[in-house]
C-alpha positions in Angstrom: -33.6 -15.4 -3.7 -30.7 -13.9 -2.1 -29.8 -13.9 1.5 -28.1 -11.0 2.7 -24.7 -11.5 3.9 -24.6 -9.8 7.7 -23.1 -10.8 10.9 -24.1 -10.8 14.3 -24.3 -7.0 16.0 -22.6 -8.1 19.2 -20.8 -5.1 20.8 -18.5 -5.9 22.9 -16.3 -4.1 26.3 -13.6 -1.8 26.3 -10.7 -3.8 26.8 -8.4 -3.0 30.0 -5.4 -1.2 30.0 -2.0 -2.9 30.8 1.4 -1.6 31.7 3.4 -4.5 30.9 3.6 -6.9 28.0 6.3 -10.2 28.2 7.8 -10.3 24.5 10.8 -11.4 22.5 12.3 -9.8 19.3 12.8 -14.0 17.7 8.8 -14.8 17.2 5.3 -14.9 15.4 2.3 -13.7 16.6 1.0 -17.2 14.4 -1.0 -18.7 15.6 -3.0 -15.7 16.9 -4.7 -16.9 20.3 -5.3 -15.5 23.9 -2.4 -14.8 26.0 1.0 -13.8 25.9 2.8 -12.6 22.6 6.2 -12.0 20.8 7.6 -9.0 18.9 7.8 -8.1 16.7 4.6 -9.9 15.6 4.6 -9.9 11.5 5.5 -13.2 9.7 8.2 -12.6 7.6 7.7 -15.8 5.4 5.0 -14.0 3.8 5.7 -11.5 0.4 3.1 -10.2 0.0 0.0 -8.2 1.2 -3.4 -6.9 0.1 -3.4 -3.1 -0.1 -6.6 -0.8 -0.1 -6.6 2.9 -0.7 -9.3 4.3 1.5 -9.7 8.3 1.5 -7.8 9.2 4.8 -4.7 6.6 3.8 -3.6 3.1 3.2 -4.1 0.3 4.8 -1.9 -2.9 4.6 -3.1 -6.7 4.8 -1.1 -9.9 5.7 -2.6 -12.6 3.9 -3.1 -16.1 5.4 -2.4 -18.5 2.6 -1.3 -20.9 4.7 -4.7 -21.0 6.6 -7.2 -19.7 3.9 -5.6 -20.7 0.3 -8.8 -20.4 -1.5 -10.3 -17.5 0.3 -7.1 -15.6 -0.2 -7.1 -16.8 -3.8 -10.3 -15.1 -4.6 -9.5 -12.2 -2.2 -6.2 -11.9 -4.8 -8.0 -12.5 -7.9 -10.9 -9.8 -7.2 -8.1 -7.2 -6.4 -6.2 -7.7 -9.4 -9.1 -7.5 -11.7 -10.0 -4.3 -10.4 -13.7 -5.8 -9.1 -12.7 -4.3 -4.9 -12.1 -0.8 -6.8 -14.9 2.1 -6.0 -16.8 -0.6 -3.7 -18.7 1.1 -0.4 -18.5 -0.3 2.8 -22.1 -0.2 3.2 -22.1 -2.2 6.8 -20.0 -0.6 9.6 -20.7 -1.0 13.5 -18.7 0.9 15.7 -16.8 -0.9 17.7 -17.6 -4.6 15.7 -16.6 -4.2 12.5 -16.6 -2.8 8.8 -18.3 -4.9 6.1 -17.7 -4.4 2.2 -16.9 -6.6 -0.6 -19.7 -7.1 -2.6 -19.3 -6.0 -5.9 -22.5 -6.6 -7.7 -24.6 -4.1 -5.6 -22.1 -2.1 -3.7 -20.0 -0.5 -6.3 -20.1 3.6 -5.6 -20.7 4.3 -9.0 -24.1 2.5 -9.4 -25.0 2.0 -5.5 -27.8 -0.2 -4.7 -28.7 1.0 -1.8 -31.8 -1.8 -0.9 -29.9 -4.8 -2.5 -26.5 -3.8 -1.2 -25.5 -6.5 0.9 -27.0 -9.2 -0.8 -24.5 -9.3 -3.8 -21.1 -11.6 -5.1 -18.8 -12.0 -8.2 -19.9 -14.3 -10.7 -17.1 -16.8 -9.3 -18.4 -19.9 -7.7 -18.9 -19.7 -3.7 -16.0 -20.7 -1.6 -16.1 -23.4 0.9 -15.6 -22.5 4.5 -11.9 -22.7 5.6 -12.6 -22.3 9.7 -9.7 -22.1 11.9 -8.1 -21.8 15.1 -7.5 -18.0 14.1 -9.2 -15.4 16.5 -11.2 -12.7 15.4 -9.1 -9.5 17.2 -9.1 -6.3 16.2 -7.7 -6.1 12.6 -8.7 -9.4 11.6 -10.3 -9.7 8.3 -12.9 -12.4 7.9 -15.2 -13.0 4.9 -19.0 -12.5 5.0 -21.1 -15.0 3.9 -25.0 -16.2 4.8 -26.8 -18.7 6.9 -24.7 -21.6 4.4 -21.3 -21.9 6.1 -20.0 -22.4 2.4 -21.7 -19.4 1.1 -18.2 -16.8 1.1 -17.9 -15.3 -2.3 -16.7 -11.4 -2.2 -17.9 -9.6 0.9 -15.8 -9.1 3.5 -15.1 -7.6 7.3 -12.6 -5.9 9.2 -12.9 -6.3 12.8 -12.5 -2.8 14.6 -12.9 -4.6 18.0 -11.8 -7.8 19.3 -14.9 -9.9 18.0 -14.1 -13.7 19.1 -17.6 -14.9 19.1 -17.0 -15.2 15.3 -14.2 -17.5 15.7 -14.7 -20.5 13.9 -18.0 -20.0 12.4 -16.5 -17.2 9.6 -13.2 -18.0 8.0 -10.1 -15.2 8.4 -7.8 -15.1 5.8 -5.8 -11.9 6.8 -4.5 -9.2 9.0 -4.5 -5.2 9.3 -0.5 -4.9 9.6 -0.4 -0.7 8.4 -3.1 1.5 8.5 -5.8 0.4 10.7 -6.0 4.3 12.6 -7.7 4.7 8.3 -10.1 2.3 9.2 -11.1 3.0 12.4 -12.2 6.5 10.6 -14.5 4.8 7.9 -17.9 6.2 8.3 -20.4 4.3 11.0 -23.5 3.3 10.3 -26.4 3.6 12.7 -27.2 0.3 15.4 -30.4 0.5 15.1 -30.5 -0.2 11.0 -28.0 -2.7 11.7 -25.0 -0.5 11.1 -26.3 0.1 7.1 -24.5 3.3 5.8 -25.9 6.3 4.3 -24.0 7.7 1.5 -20.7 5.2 2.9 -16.9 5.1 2.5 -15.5 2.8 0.0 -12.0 1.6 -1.3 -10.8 3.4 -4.3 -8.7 0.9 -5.2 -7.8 -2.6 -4.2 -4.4 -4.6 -5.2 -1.5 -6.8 -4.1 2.1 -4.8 -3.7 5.3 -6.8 -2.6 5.3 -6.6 1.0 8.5 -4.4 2.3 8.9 -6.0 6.7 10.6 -3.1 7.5 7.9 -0.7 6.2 4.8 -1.7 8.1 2.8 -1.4 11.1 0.9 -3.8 13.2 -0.8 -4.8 16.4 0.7 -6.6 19.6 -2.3 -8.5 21.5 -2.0 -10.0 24.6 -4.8 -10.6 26.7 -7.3 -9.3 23.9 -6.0 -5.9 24.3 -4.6 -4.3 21.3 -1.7 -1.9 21.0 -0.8 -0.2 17.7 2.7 0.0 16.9 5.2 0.4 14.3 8.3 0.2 12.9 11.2 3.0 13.3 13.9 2.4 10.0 15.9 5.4 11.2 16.0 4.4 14.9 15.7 0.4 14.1 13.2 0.5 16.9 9.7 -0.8 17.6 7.3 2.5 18.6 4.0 1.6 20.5 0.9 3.7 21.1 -0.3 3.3 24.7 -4.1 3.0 24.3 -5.3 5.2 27.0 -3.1 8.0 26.0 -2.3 7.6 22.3 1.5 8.7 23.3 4.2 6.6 21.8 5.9 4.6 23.7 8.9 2.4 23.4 9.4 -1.3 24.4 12.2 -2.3 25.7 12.9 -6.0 24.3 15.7 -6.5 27.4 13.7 -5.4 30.2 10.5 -6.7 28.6 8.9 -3.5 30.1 7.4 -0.5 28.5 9.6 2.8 28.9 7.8 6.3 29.3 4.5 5.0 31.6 
């Protein structure tokens, strides 16, 4: 008999506000861990990303080959077959994270609403891939049961930093555009484990060339999270200060924030 795939409900603190950020314009945020960070923070080795349409707007995904090769295989190959497209997120906790992914019993079109959750692909089950990676805001991570080598389909996106999952649930990607869509998917309620009545899904799932100069991200430090993206008509980096949701520039010289 199936398990179903869920994670822990673990809600976790606003973080903390801060008013300045030490960063450089030469770096990675890779390897993502606690402390300080560089700017800007994408990998630029990487070509490509994993796109999904939701209703509000698109959201952009840096893929960790390099860390999870067989969990971003699979995450590739059920894009580009069109198995992603129409499926609900049927588990979303606010402020932990937004669960989708399984295709068997998930699908819009033919929702199963009291198996949902307990469904995969027909493709074999992956072996974990555990990492160093942390489990921020933004992170995608796949699902899986009690078996550490039960990933298959399902999937999370973190919508709050979430680091008691770190090396128990492998990551194979990033939110790098479009995570102010996600944080609008529809919330299920706590005390049914965040299952969703009548949920969001993804329209439509695939793999686009990515375009560095075209995307958005997230600069941690700390475990706080600030949104930011890239200007091509200025050439400059814009952030969002998170108390305020006002842009706000960095100023890579002064390694200060301008407008607080």
């Amino acid at each position: 008999m199936n398990s179903t795939l869920l994670l822990l409900a673990i809600f976790l603190l606003p973080a903390s506000i801060i008013s300045s950020i030490y960063a450089e314009n030469n770096r990675t945020l890779n390897p993502y861990t606690n402390g300080w960070f560089y700017l800007p923070g994408i990998d630029r080795s990487i070509t490509e990303c994993l796109v999904i349409e939701l209703e509000d707007g698109e959201v952009q995904i840096e893929l960790f080959q390099a860390v999870a090769p067989q969990h971003v295989q699979r995450i590739k190959t059920l894009a580009t077959n069109g198995s992603y497209d129409g499926v609900a997120f049927h588990r979303v906790l606010d402020g932990f994270m937004a669960q989708t992914g399984d295709v068997q019993y998930g699908k819009i079109s033919e929702f199963n609403s009291s198996l949902v959750g307990t469904g995969r692909s027909t493709l074999a089950d992956i072996p974990s891939e555990f990492s160093t990676q942390l489990h921020l805001r933004g992170v995608c991570s796949m699902a899986r049961s009690s078996d550490p080598n039960s990933a298959n389909s399902q999937f999370f996106i973190c919508l709050a930093n979430s680091t008691f999952l770190d090396q128990k649930y492998t990551v194979w990607g990033q939110v790098i555009s479009g995570m102010e869509y996600v944080d609008l998917i529809k919330k299920g309620e706590s005390a049914n484990n965040g299952a969703v009545t009548n949920p969001d899904s993804m329209k439509k799932v695939y793999i686009r060339q990515l375009d560095h100069n075209q995307i958005s991200g997230w600069l941690y430090t700390n475990q706080n999270v600030f949104p930011y993206f890239y200007d091509a008509t200025t050439k400059n980096w814009l952030f969002f200060d998170d108390s305020t949701g006002s842009p706000k520039f960095f100023d890579f010289q002064k390694k200060a924030w301008l407008g607080f």
